[in-house]
C-alpha positions as CSV (number, residue, x, y, z in Angstrom):
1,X,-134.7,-41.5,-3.3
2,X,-134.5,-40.4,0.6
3,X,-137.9,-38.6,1.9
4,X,-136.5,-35.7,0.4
5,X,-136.0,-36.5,-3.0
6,X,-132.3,-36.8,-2.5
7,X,-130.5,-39.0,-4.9
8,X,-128.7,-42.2,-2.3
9,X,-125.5,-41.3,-1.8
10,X,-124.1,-44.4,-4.5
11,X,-125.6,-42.2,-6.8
12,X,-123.8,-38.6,-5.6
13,X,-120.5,-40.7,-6.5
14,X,-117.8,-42.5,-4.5
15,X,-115.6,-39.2,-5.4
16,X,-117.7,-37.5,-2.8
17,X,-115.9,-37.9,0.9
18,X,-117.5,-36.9,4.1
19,X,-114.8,-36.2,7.1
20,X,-115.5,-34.4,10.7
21,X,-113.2,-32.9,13.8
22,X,-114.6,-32.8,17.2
23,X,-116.4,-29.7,17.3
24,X,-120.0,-31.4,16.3
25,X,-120.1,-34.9,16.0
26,X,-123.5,-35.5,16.5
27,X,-124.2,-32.9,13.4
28,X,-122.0,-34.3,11.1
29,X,-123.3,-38.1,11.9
30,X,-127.3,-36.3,10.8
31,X,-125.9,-35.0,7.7
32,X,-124.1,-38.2,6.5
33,X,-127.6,-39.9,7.7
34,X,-129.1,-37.6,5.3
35,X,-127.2,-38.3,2.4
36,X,-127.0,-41.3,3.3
37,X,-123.7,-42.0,3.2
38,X,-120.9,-43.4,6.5
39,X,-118.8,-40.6,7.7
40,X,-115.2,-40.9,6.2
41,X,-112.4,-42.9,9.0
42,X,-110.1,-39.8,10.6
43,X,-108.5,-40.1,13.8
44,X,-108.3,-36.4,15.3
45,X,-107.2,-36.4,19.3
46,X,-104.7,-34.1,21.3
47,X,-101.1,-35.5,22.6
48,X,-100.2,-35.2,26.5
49,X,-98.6,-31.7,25.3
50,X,-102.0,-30.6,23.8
51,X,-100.3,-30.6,20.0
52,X,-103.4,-32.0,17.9
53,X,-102.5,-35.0,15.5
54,X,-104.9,-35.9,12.4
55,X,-104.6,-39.2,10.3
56,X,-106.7,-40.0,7.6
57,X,-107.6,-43.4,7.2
58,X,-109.0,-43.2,3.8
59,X,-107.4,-42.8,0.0
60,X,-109.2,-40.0,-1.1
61,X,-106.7,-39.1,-3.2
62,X,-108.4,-36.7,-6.4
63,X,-111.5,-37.3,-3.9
64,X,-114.2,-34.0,-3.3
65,X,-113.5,-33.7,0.4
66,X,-116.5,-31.8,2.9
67,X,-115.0,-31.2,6.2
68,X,-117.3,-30.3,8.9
69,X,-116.5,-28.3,11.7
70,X,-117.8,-25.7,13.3
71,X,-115.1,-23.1,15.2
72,X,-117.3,-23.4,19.0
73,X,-116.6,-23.7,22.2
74,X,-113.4,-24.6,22.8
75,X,-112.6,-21.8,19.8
76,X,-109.0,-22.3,19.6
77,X,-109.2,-25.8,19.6
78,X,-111.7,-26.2,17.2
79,X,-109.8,-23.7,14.9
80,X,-106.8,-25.6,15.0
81,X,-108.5,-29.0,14.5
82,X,-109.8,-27.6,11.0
83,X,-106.9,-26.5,9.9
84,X,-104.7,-29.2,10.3
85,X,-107.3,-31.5,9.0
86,X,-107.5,-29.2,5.6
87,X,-103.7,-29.1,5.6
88,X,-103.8,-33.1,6.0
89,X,-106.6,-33.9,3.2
90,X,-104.3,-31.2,1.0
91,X,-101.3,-33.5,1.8
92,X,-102.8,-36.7,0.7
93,X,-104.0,-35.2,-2.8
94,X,-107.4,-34.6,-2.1
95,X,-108.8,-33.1,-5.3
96,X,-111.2,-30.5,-3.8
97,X,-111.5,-29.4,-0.2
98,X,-114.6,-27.9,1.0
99,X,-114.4,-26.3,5.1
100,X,-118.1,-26.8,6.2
101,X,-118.4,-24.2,9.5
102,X,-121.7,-24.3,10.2
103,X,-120.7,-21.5,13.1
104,X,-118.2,-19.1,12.0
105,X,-116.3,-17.8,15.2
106,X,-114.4,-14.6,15.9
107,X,-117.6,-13.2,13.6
108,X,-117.9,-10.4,15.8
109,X,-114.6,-9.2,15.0
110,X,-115.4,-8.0,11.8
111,X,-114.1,-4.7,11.6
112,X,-112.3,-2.0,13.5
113,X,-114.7,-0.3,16.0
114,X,-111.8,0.8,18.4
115,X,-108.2,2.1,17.7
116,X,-105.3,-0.7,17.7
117,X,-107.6,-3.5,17.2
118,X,-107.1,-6.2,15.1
119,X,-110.0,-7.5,12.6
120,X,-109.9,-11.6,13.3
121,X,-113.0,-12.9,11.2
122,X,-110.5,-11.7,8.7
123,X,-107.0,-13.3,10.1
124,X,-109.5,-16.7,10.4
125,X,-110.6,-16.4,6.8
126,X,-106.7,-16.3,6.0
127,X,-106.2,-18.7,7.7
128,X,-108.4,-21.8,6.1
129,X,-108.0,-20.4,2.8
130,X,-103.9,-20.7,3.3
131,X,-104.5,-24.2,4.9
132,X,-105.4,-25.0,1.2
133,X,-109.5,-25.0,1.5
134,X,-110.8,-24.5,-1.7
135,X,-114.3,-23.5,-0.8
136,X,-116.3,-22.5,2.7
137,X,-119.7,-23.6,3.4
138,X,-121.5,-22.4,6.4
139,X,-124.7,-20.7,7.9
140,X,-125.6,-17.6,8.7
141,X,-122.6,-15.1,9.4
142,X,-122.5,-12.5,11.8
143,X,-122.3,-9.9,9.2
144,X,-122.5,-10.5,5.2
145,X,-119.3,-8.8,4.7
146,X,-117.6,-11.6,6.1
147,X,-117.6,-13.7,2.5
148,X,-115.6,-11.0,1.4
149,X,-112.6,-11.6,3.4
150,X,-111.9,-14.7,1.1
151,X,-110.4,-15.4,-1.7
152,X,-112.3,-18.5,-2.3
153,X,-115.7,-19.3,-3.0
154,X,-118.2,-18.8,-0.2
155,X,-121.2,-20.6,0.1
156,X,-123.3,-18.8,3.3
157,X,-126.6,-20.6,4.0
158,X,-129.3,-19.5,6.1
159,X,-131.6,-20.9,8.8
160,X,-134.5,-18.1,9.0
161,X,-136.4,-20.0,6.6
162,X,-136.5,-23.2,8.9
163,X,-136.8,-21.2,11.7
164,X,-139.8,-19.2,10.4
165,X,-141.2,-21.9,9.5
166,X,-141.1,-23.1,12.8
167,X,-143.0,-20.0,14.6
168,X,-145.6,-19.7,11.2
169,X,-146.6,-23.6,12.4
170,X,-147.3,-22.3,15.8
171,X,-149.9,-20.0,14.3
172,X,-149.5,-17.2,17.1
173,X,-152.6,-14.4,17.2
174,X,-150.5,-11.3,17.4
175,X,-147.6,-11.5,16.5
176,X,-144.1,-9.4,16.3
177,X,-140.7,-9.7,15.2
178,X,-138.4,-7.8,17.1
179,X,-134.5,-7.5,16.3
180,X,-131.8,-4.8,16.7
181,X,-130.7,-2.7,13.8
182,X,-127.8,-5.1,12.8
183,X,-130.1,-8.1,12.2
184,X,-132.8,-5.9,10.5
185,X,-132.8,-7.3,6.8
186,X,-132.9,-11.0,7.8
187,X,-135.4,-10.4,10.2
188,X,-137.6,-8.6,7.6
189,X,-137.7,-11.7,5.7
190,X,-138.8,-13.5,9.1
191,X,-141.4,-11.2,9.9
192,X,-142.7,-11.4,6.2
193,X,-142.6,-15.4,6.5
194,X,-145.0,-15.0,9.5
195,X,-146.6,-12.5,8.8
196,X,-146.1,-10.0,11.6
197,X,-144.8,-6.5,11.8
198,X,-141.2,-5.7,12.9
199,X,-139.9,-3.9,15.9
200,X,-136.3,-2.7,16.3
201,X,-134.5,-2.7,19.8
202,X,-132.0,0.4,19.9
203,X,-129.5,-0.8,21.8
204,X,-125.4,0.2,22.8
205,X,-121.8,-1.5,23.6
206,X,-120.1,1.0,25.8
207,X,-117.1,-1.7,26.1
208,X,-115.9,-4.9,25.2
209,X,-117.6,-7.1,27.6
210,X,-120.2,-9.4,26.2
211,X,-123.0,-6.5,28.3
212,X,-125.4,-4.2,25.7
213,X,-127.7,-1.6,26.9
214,X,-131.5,-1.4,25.7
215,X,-132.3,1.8,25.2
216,X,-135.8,1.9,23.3
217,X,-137.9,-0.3,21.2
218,X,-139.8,1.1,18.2
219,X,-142.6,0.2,16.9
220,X,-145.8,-1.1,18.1
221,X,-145.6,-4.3,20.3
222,X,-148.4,-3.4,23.2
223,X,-150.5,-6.6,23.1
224,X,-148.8,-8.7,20.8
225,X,-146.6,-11.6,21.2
226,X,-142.9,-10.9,20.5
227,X,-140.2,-13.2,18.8
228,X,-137.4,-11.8,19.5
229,X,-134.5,-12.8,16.5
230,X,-131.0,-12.5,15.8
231,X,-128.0,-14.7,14.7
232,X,-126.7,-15.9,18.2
233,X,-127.0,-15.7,21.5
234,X,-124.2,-15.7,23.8
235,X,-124.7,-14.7,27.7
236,X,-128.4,-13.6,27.0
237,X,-127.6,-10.8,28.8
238,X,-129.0,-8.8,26.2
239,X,-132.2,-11.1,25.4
240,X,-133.0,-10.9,29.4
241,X,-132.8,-7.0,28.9
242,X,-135.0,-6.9,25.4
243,X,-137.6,-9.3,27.7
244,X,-137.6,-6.4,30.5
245,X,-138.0,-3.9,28.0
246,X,-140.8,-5.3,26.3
247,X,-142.7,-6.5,29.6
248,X,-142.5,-2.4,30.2
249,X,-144.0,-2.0,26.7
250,X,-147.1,-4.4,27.8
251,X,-145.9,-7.6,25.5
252,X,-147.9,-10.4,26.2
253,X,-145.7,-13.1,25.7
254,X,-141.7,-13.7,24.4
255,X,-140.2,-16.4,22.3
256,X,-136.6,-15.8,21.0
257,X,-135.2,-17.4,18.0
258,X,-131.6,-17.3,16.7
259,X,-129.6,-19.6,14.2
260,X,-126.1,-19.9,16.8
261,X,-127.0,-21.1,20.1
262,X,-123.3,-20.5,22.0
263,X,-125.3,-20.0,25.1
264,X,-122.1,-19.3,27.5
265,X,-122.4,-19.1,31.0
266,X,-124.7,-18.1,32.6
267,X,-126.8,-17.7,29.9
268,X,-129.0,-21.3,30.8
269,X,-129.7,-19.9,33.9
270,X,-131.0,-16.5,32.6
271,X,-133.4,-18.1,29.9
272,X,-134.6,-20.4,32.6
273,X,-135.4,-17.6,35.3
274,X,-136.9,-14.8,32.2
275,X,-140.1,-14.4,31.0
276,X,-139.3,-16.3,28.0
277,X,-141.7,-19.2,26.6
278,X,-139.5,-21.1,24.5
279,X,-136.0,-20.3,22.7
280,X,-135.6,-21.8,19.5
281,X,-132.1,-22.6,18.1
282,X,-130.4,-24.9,15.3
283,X,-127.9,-27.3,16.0
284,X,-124.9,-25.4,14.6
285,X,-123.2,-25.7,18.1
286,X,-123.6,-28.7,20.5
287,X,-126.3,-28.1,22.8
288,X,-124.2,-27.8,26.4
289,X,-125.1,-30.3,28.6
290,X,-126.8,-28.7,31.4
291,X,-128.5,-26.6,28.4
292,X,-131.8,-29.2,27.9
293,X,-134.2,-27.5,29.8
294,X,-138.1,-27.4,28.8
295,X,-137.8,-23.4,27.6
296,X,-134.5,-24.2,24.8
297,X,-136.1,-26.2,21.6
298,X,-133.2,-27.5,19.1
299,X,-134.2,-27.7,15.5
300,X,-131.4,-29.6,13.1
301,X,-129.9,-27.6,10.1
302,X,-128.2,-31.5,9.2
303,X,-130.6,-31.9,5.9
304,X,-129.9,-27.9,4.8
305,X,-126.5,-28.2,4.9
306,X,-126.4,-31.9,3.3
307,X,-128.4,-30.6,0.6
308,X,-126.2,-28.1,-0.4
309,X,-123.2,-30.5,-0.4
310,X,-125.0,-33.0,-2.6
311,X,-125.5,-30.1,-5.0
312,X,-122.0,-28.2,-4.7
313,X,-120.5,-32.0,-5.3
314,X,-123.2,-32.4,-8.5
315,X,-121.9,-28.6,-9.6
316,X,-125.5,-27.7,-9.3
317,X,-127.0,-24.2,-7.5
318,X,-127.4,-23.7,-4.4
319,X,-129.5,-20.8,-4.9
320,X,-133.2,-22.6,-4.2
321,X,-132.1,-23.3,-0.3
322,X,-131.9,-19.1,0.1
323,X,-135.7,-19.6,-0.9
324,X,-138.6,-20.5,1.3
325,X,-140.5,-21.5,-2.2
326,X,-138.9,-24.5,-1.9
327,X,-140.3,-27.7,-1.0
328,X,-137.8,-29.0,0.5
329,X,-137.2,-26.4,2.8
330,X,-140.7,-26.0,4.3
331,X,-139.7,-29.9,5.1
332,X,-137.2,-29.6,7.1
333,X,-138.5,-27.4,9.8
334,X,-139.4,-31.4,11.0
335,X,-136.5,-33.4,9.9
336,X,-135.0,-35.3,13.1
337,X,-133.4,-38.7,12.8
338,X,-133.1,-38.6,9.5
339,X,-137.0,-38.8,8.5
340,X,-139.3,-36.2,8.7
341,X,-141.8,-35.8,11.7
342,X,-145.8,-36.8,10.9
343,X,-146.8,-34.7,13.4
344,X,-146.9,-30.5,14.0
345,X,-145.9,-28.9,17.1
C-alpha cells in the first residue's frame, strides 16, 4: 500500500500502460509516482517542417492505455500531439484507450452566443473520439454540457474539494465566496465546504476579447474576507476588476482560487501588482516560468487523477472522488512529491 491506501502498481496489473505528450510532463511523472508505476517509453517531437512524429516504444498490444495530455498553451500543438498519439496506440492494438485532459481547451466555445460562429469544444470532442479514444478523463470543464458532445464515456473530475480544503485549513474569520453566475453551483459547494456565504459578481462580454465588465456584486461582503472562485483564469483582467469592485464594497482582504491556471500574458503581472493575498491554482497547466511569484500557490491534482485511473483500470466507481466524505480526498489537499505533507499551512 502507498500512503493512500493505493494498491502498488504490480498489483493494478501489467495490462495497465501509462503514456504522456508534452503538454505536462511534470504532471504526468507525479501521477505515475503516485501509482507507483514508470511512465510508458514514447518518443513525441516536431520535424524541421513542424509535422509532429509519435513512436511507441512499448507492446501494449490488448494493453489499457491512459494518455495524459492536457490541450494548453501551445493549444494547437498540444491538440495535435493527442491525437496522433491516440491514433498511434489505436494502430498498435491497444485494447482500451483512455485521453486524460486534465485541461479541456476551446471550453469556452461551447455554444453559439453570436451569429456564424462555430461551436469548437464540440469539433474537439469529435475530434479525439474519431482518433479512436475510447473514454475521456479530465477535471473540471468550463461548462457541464461539454460531456455531452461525446459519444464516449466521460469521466469529469473536480478540484473544489481539494481546493476547499485548502482555504477551510487556513481557518479565515469572515469569510466569503464570491463567483459570477456561470460558476454559481460549484461554488455553492465551496462556500458550504468553508463555511461562508456566497456572493455573485454580475458581470458582461460586450465582444470577443478576453475583457469582462463588473457591473455589481450581490450579497453581503463589507468586512469579510473574499475568495474569489471560478474554473480558470486567463488574463485576470477580470479578477483585477472583481478585486476593485470589492475594495469599493469595503472587503478586507482577497484570495482567488480556480482549478485552470492559463495565466496568459499579462496576467503575472496583474496578480502581482492587485490587492490579492495569495491565488491558489492546481497543476492542470504548467506553471509559466516567470509565473512563481510569492502571491501564485500550486496545489497538485496528480493523486486525484491517479486515483481515478487505478479505479477506471480496476472497473471500479469513480463516484467517491466527486465527494469531500472521502478520506482520501481531504488528503490530498497536501500530497506533493508523492507523500503527503506533516505539516498545515
Amino acid at each position: 500500500m502507498n500512503a493512500f491506501g493505493l494498491e502498488p502498481a504490480s498489483k493494478l496489473g501489467e495490462s495497465l500502460g501509462l503514456y504522456s505528450g508534452n503538454a505536462n510532463l511534470e504532471l504526468a511523472r507525479k501521477i505515475a509516482r503516485y501509482l507507483g508505476m514508470p511512465l510508458g517509453n514514447l518518443e513525441c517531437f516536431q520535424f524541421a517542417n513542424e509535422n509532429i512524429f509519435v513512436k511507441i516504444l512499448d507492446n501494449v498490444r490488448e494493453r489499457d492505455v491512459f494518455l495524459i495530455q492536457p490541450t494548453s498553451r501551445p493549444v494547437q500543438t498540444s491538440i495535435m500531439e493527442l491525437l496522433i498519439m491516440i491514433d498511434a496506440f489505436k494502430r498498435a492494438s491497444a485494447g482500451r484507450i483512455t485521453a486524460v485532459v486534465p485541461y479541456y481547451g476551446y471550453g469556452r466555445s461551447d455554444k453559439k452566443d453570436q451569429p456564424r460562429v462555430p461551436i469548437t469544444a464540440r469539433l474537439i470532442a469529435d475530434l479525439i473520439s474519431v482518433a479512436g479514444a475510447d473514454r475521456l478523463l479530465t477535471v473540471d470543464l468550463h461548462q457541464g454540457q461539454i460531456q455531452g458532445f461525446f459519444n464516449i464515456p466521460v469521466d469529469e473530475l473536480t478540484a473544489v474539494h481539494l481546493l476547499s480544503n485548502w482555504f477551510r485549513q487556513k481557518g479565515l474569520e469572515r469569510p466569503v465566496v464570491v463567483t459570477d453566475l456561470g460558476f454559481a453551483k460549484r461554488a455553492r459547494t465551496f462556500a458550504q465546504e468553508i463555511g461562508a456565504p456566497l456572493a455573485i459578481v454580475e458581470k458582461r462580454r460586450s465582444d470577443n476579447d478576453d475583457r469582462a465588465q463588473v457591473l455589481n456584486v450581490i450579497g453581503d461582503v463589507r468586512g469579510k474576507q473574499a475568495v474569489i472562485v471560478d474554473d480558470e483564469i486567463d488574463t485576470a483582467g477580470t479578477l483585477t476588476q472583481i478585486c476593485q469592485a470589492l475594495e469599493r464594497e469595503g472587503v478586507t482582504e482577497m484570495y482567488a482560487t480556480a482549478t485552470h491556471g492559463v495565466l496568459s500574458d499579462p496576467a503575472i503581472e496583474r496578480i502581482a501588482a492587485s490587492q490579492l493575498t495569495e491565488v491558489v491554482i492546481t497543476d492542470t497547466i504548467p506553471l509559466p516560468a516567470h509565473g512563481h511569484i510569492e502571491k501564485i500557490r500550486q496545489l497538485s491534482v496528480a493523486p486525484l487523477i491517479g486515483e481515478a485511473i487505478a479505479r477506471i483500470h480496476r472497473g471500479e466507481s469513480v463516484g467517491a472522488l466527486f465527494s469531500s466524505e472521502l478520506e482520501l480526498v481531504q488528503e490530498m489537499v497536501l500530497w506533493g512529491d508523492g507523500e503527503p505533507a506533516e505539516t498545515t499551512p
